[in-house]
N, C-alpha and C positions, 0 to 999 in steps of 0.2 A: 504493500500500500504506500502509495507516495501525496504525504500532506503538504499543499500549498500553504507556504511563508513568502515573507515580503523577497526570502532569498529564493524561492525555487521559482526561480523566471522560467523554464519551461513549461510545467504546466499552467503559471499563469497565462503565459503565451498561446498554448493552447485553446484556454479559456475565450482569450478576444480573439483566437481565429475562428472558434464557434460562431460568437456574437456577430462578427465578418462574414461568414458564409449563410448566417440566416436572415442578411438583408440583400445579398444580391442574388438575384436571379436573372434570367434570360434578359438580353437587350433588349429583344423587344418589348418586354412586358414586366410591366413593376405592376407587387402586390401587397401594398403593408398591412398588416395586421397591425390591431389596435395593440394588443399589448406590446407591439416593438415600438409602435409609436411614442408609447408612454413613457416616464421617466424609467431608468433602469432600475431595476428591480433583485434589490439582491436577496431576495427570501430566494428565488431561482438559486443563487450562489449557496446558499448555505444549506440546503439540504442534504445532508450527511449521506454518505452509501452513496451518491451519484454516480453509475459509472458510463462511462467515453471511452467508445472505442478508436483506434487507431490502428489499422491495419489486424491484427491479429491482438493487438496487445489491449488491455483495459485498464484505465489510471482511475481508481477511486479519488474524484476529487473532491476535497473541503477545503474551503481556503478561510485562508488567515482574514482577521477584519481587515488590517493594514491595505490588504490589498481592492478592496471592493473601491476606493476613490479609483485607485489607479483604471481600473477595470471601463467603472463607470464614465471617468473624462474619454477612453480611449471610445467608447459605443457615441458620444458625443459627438469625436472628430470624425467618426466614419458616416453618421448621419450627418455632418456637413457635408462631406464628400458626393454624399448621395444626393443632396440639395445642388450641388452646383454642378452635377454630370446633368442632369435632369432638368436644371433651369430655373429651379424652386426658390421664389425670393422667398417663402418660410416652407414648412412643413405641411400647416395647414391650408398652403396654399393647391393641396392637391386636393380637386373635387372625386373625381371617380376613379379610383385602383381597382386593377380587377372588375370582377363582377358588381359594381357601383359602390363599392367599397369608398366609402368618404373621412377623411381626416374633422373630429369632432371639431378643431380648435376655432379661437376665437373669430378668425379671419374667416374660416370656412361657414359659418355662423352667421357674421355680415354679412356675405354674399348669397346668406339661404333664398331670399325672393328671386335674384337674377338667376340664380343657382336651379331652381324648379322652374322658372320662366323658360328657360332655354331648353328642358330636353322637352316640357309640357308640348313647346310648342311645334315635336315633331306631332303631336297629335291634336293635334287641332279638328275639329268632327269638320269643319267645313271644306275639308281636303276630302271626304268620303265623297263616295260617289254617288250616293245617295240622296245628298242633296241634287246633284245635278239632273241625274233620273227621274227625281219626283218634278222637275221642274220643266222638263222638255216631255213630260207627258199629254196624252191628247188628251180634251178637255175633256170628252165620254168618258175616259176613264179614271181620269184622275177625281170629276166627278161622284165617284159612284160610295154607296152610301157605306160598304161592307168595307172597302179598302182606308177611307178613312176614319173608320171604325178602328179597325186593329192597328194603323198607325196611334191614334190616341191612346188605344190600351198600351202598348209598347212605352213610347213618349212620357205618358201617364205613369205607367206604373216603375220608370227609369226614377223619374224625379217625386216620387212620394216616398221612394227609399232613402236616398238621399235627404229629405225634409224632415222624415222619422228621424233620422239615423243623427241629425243635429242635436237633439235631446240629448244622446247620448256621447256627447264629445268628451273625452277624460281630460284632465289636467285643468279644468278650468272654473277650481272651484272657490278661487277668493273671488270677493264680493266685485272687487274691482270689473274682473273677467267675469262672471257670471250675469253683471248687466252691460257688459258689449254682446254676449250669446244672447243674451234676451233681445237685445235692438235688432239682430239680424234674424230672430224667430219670427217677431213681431211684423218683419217684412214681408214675411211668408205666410203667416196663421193670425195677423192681427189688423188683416186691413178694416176700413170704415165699415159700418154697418154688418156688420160679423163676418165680413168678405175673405175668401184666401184666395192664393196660388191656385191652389188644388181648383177650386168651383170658375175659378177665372180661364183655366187653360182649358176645363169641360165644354163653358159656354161659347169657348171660340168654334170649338169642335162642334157641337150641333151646330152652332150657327152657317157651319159653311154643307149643313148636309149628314155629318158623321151619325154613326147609327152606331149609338154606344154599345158594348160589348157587356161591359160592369158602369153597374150606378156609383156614384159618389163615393157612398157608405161604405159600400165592397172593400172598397182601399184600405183594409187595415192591418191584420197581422202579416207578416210579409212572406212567413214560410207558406200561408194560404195563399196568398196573392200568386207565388209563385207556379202554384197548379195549373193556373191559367196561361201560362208563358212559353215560349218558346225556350228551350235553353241555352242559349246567349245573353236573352235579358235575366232569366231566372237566373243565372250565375251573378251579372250584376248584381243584380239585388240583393243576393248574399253576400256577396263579398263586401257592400257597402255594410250591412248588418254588420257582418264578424270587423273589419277594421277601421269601422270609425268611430266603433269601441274601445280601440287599442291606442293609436295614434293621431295624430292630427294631419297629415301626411294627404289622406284621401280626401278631405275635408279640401284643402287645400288645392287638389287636382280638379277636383269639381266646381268651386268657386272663380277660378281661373280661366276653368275652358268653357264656363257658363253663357257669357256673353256672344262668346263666336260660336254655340249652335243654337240661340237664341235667334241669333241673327240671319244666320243659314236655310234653320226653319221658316221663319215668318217669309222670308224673302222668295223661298220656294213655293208655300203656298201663294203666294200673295198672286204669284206670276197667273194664278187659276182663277183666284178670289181672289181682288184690291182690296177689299174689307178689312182681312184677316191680318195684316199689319196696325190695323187700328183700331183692333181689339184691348180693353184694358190692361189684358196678362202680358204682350207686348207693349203698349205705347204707355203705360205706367213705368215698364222695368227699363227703356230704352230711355226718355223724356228725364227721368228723377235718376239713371245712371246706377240703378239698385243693386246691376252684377258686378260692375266693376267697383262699387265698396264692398259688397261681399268679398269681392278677390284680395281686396289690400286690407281690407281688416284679416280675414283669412291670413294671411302672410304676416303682416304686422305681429298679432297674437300668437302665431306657434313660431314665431321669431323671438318671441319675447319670450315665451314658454324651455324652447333648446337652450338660450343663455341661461336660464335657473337649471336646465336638465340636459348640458350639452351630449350625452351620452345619449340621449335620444335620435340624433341627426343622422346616422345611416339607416336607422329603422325609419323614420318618416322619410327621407326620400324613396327608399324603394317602395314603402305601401303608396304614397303616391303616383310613384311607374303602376304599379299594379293596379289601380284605380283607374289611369290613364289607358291601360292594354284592355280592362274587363270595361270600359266604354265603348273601345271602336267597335267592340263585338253588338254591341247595340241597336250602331250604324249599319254595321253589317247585315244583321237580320234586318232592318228597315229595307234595303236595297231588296235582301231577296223577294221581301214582299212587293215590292214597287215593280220590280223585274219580272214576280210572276204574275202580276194584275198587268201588265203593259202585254206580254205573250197570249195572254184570255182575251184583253181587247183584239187585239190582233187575228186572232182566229177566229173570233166573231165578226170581224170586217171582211174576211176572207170568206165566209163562210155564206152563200148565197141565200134569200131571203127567201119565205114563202109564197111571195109574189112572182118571184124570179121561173121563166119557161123552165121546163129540166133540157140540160142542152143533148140535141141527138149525135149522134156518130159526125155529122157532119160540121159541128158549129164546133165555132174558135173560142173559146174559154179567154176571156180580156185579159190582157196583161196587167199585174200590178206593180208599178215602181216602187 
């Protein structure tokens, strides 16, 4: 057994070639782990019996106290090193290692609003194709009373999860944060005249035709709600359930990309029905700017939140990806519905009328472009 002293430089040496070799890996691709991030740690050093192998050989290391400074400056300079191959004016200046792996510190923190702004905005809903389909559809169809029926339920039951799922936000329980959640409840379940969200997006939908699927009321427990859905939105919906329980992250993802399929939407129908943009549930949230303070109080508050709790900051960025990925599925099932109501038009256009001769052996079947 050979015990590390301030005199046996070998297996100290050893010691900081370990600490060396468990920060660099391949060129192309750095991955820190939080506890290398962290200050050095010598409970790791002192646990007795440790044993390192080297080639066939095994050195039972314990090292002397004298040595843990030395140990410790020397993990210091090799994370400088690792800072200025890499570019890094601090540590925290790295957002995503690895698999979204984020540096808690304080800079990484400041930068949390641009920080979510930037990947949110690969997904933006008004990039689906969904909206553009529902909007170059012919007016027969896009009229018809069934198709925007289950648009509404989809739509509908995307954002009553979401609205639920607010009650349940965690970390925001001084009194301070408890009446900024209330002011943005309030936006939602507290308009004039006992009006909400909910009843305001219903009424635009019958108004242009919709032939509702579920009344009002229906909208409540969400694992029932989900019996009615497709499984794309039905995934939604739970996933809002389970994590915006957890963190603040999806909250976040939502209030963000609020606005741009607000917009997407009304804009889409609107192209059918000019009305439907100057329905309350639109021309209230667009006019008084309701989603984009949601978004920055959103951001504001679980900004304010990671400073008291910075070890929270790689868990809410990825449930907010993951908020962000179980959205576009949303869009997605909207499209197929749009796609396959445009294919049923279509082959009822095709498809010749009861009035129509039946054509004999000899007639030309019209061409259609």
């Amino acid at each position: 057994m050979l015990v590390a002293s301030g005199a046996a430089k070998p297996v100290v040496d050893f010691a900081l070639d370990i600490v060396h070799a468990s920060f660099y890996k391949s060129s192309h691709q750095i991955r820190l782990k939080r506890e290398r991030c962290s200050p050095f740690s010598v409970t790791c050093l002192q646990t007795a019996g440790t044993k390192l192998g080297r080639g066939n050989q095994f050195i039972d290391l314990r090292l002397a106290r004298e040595d843990f400074p030395r140990i410790r400056d020397a993990y210091s300079w090799r994370l400088g090193r690792l800072q200025q191959e890499y570019d890094m004016t601090s540590l925290s200046s790295v957002r995503f290692m690895g698999r979204d792996w984020v540096e808690p510190g304080p800079h990484a923190i400041n930068e949390f609003p641009s920080t979510i702004k930037v990947f949110l905005a690969e997904h933006r809903p008004s990039r689906m194709p969904f909206f553009r389909h529902l909007a170059a559809l012919p007016i027969s169809v896009a009229s018809d009373s069934t198709l925007l029926g289950q648009i509404h339920l989809i739509y509908q039951s995307a954002m009553h999860a979401t609205r639920t799922a607010v009650y349940y936000l965690p970390y925001l329980d001084s009194p301070a944060l408890r009446k900024r959640k209330l002011k943005i409840l309030i936006d939602d379940d507290g308009l004039p005249e006992g009006d909400t969200h909910h009843y305001q997006l219903t009424r635009a939908f019958l108004n242009i035709g919709a032939k509702s699927v579920l009344q009002d009321e229906e909208f409540g427990d969400l694992e029932e709600l989900c019996c009615h859905l497709d499984t794309k939105t039905a995934h939604f919906v739970r996933i809002v359930r389970e994590l915006y329980r957890r963190s603040l992250g999806p909250w976040c993802a939502v209030e963000v990309l609020s606005v741009d399929w607000m917009r997407a939407l009304s804009g889409a129908l609107s192209i059918h029905f000019p009305q439907f943009i100057h329905e309350p549930y639109f021309r209230e949230c667009f006019s008084q700017r309701v989603e984009e303070r949601h978004a920055e109080e959103s951001l504001t508050v679980t900004q304010m939140v990671l400073r008291a709790r910075p070890t929270l900051l790689p868990e809410t960025l990825r449930h907010a990806k993951m908020m962000a990925k179980a959205l576009d599925g949303v869009w997605v099932h909207l499209d197929k519905i749009v796609l396959d109501a445009h294919r049923r038009g279509a082959r009822t256009d095709d498809a010749p009328s009861a009035t129509d001769e039946p054509l004999s052996a000899g007639t030309i079947a019209p061409q259609h472009l």
